[in-house]
C-alpha positions in Angstrom: 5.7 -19.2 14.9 3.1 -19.9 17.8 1.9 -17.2 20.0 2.5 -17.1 23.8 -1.2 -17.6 24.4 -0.8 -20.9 22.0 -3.4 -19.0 19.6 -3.1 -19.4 15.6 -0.8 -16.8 14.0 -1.0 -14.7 11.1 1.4 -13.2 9.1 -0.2 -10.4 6.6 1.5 -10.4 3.0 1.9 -7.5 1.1 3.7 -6.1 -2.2 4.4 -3.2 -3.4 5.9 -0.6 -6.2 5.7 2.8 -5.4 3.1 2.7 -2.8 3.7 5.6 -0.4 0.2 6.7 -0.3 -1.5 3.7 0.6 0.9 1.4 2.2 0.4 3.0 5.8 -3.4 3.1 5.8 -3.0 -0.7 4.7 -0.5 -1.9 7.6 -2.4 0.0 10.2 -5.7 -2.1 9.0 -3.4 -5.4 9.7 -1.4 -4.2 12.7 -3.2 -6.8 14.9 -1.4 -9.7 13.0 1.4 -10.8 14.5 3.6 -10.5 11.1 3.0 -7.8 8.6 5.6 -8.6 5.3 5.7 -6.1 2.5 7.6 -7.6 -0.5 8.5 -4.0 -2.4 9.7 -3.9 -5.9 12.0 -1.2 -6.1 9.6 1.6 -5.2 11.6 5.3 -6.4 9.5 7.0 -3.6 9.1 6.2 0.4 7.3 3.0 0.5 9.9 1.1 1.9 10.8 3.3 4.4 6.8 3.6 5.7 6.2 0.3 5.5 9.6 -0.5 8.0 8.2 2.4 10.4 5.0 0.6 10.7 6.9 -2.4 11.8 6.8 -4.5 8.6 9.3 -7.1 7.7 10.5 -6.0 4.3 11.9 -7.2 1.8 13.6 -5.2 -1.6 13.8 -7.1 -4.7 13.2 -7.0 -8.8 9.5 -7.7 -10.0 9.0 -10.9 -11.2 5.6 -11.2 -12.0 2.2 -10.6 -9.6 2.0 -14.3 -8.6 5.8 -15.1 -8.0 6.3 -11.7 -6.2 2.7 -12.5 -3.8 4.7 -17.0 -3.7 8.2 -15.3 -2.2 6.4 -13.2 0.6 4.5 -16.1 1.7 7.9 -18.0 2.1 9.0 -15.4 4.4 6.0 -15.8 6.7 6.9 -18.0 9.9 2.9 -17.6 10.7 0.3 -20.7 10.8 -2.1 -18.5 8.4 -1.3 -15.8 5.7 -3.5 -13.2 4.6 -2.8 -12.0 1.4 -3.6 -7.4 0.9 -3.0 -5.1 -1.6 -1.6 -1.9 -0.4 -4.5 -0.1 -1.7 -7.0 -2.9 0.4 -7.9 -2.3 4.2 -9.4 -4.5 6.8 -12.1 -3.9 8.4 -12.7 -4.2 12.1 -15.8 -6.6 11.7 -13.3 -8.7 9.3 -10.6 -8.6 11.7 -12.9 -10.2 14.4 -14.3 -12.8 12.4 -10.8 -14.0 11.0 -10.0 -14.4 14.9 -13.1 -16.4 15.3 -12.5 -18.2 12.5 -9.0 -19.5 13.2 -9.5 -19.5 16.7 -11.9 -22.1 16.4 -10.4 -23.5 13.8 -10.6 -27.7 14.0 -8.7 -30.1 11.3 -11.3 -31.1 8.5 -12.4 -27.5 8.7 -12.0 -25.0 5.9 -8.0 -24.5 4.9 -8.6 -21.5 2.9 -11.4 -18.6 3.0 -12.1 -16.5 0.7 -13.7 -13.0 1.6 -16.5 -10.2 0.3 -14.7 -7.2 -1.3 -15.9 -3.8 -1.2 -14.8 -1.7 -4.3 -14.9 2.0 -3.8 -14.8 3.6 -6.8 -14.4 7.7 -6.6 -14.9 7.5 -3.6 -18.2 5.4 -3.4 -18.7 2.0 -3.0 -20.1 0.4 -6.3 -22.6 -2.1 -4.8 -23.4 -3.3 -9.3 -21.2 -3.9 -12.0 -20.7 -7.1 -10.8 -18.0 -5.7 -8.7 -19.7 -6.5 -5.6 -19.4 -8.8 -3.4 -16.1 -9.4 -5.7 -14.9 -12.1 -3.5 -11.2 -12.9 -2.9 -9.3 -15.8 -1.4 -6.8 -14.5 0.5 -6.5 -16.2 3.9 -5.3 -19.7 4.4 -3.0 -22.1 6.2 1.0 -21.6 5.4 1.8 -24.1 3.2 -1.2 -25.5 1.2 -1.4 -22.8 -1.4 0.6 -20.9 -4.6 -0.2 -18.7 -6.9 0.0 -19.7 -10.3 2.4 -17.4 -12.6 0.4 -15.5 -15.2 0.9 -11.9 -16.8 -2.3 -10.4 -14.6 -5.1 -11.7 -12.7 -3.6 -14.8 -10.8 -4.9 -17.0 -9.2 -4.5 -18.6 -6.0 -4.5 -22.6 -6.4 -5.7 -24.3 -2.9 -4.9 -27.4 -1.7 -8.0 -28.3 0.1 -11.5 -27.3 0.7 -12.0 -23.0 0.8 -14.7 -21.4 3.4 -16.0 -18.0 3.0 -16.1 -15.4 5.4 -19.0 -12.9 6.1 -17.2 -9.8 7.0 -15.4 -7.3 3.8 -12.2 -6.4 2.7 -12.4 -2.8 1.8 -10.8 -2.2 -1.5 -10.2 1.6 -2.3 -9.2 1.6 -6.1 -9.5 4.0 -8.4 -9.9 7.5 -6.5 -9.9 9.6 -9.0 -10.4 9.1 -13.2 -6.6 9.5 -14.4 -6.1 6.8 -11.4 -7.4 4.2 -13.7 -5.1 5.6 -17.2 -2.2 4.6 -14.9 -2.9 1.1 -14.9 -4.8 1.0 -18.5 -2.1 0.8 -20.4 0.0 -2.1 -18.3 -3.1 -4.1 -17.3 -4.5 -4.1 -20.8 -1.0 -5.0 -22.0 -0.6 -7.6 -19.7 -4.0 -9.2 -20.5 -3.4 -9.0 -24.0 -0.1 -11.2 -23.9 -2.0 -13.7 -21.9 -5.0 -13.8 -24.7 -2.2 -14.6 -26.9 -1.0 -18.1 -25.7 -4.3 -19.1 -26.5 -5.6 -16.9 -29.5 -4.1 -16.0 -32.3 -6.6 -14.4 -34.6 -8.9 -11.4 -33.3 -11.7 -10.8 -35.7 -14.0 -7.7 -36.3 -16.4 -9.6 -33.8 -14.2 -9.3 -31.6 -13.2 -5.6 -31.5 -16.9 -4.9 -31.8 -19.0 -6.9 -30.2 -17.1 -8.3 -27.3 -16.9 -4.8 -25.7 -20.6 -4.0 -26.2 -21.4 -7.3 -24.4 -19.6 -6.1 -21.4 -21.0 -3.5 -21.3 -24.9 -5.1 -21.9 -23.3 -7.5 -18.9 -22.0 -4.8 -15.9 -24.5 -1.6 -16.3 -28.0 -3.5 -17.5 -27.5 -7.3 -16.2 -25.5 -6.7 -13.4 -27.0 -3.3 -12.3 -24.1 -1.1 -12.7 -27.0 1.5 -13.2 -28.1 1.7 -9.8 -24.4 3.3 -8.8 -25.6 6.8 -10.7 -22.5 8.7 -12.3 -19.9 5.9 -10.3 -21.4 3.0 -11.8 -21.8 4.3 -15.2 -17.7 5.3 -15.8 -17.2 2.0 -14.2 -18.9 0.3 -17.0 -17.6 2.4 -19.9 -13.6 1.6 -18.6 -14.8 -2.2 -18.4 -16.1 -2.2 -21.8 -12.8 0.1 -22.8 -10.4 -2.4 -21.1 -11.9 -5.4 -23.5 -11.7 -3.2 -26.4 -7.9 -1.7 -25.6 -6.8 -5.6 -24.4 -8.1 -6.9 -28.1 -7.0 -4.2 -30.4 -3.7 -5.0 -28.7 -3.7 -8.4 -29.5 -4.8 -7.7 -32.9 -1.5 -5.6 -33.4 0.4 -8.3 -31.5 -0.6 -10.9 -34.4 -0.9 -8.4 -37.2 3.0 -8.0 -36.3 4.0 -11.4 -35.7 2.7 -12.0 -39.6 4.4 -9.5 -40.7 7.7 -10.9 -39.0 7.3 -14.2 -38.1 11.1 -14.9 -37.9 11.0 -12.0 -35.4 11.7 -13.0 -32.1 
């Protein structure tokens, strides 16, 4: 796609699953793109039909994973760059000018990727400690030169080329209230855990014990998460939860595969 004025494009690259209540907020944040592509998998409620009045291309189709679902949106773009959002993510105006800058400007040898400052707002704060700040994503780069690879949780976005980094944040409004974050324990902690296991196959006291504390030692004393009051503090306490949860899983995973190691 080239624009009449000859300008770089952008397509913005979206999935969903049951994202009604943050999907409009997120495609009015990227409205000045010239492509907005929401890639939904099988919502039950009105995403699709919000993100189509907002003049998204979408797409309806079974979840195949985070990474593969993010890989088939960006084959739908038709753009020069693609930037990558959650539906729960919006971007700022200073972010949308500097991404114009940026690719206005932009030269070959420059930068084919850029990865940008995160803001997480947490309960309706922004947790500046935790080590959730600046949190910094790569999510915009040139069609073509990037995948992500195909893990349970967490991918990762493998670049072909050198990455820049923007100035300007992505505004990331996560967990807004506490049972927000019980709806993704239980999958995300799942997820991690059958990860853990292509690489581990015994968990030990230590690691039920131990590893959580540390993570918690790490985000509220090393990393400040102190300084955020009450915010920072639950923050903290579901970091050093999610370790625990994501290891006593795994210890049940190979406690079960001993017990029935024919079991497929």
């Amino acid at each position: 796609m080239t624009s009449a004025s000859g300008l770089p494009t952008v397509s913005c690259v979206v999935i969903t699953k049951n994202e009604a209540a943050n999907i409009q907020d997120c495609l009015k944040s990227a409205e000045w793109a010239n492509e907005m592509i929401v890639v939904d998998a099988e919502s039950c409620d009105k995403t699709v039909e919000l993100a189509l009045a907002c003049g998204a291309k979408v797409s309806v189709r079974p979840w195949p994973g985070f990474g593969l679902q993010k890989n088939f949106g960006m084959t739908q773009s038709s753009s020069d760059w693609i930037l990558i959002l959650d539906a729960d993510e919006r971007v700022t105006k200073e972010l949308r000018g500097e991404v114009r800058t940026c690719l206005e400007g932009w030269r070959p040898g420059a930068p084919v990727a850029y990865r940008i400052p995160r803001r997480n707002f947490f309960y309706g704060a922004w947790v500046r400690g935790a080590g959730v700040y600046p949190d910094y994503q790569v999510r915009l780069f040139r069609r073509g030169i990037a995948q992500y690879n195909d893990v349970a949780v967490h991918e990762n976005l493998i670049v072909d080329g050198e990455i820049g980094t923007l100035v300007a944040h992505l505004d990331h409004y996560t967990e807004r209230r506490i049972q927000d974050h019980f709806k993704k324990f239980g999958l995300y902690t799942t997820l991690a855990a059958q990860e853990k296991a292509k690489r581990v196959q015994t968990v030990r006291w230590i690691d039920l014990i131990v590893r959580p504390l540390v993570v918690w030692g790490k985000t509220y004393v090393l990393k400040k998460g102190f300084g955020d009051g009450v915010n920072g503090l639950i923050v903290c306490v579901f970091a050093s939860m999610y370790t625990f949860v994501k290891y006593a899983k795994l210890w049940d995973a190979t406690r079960q595969a001993a017990s029935h190691p024919d079991a497929k």
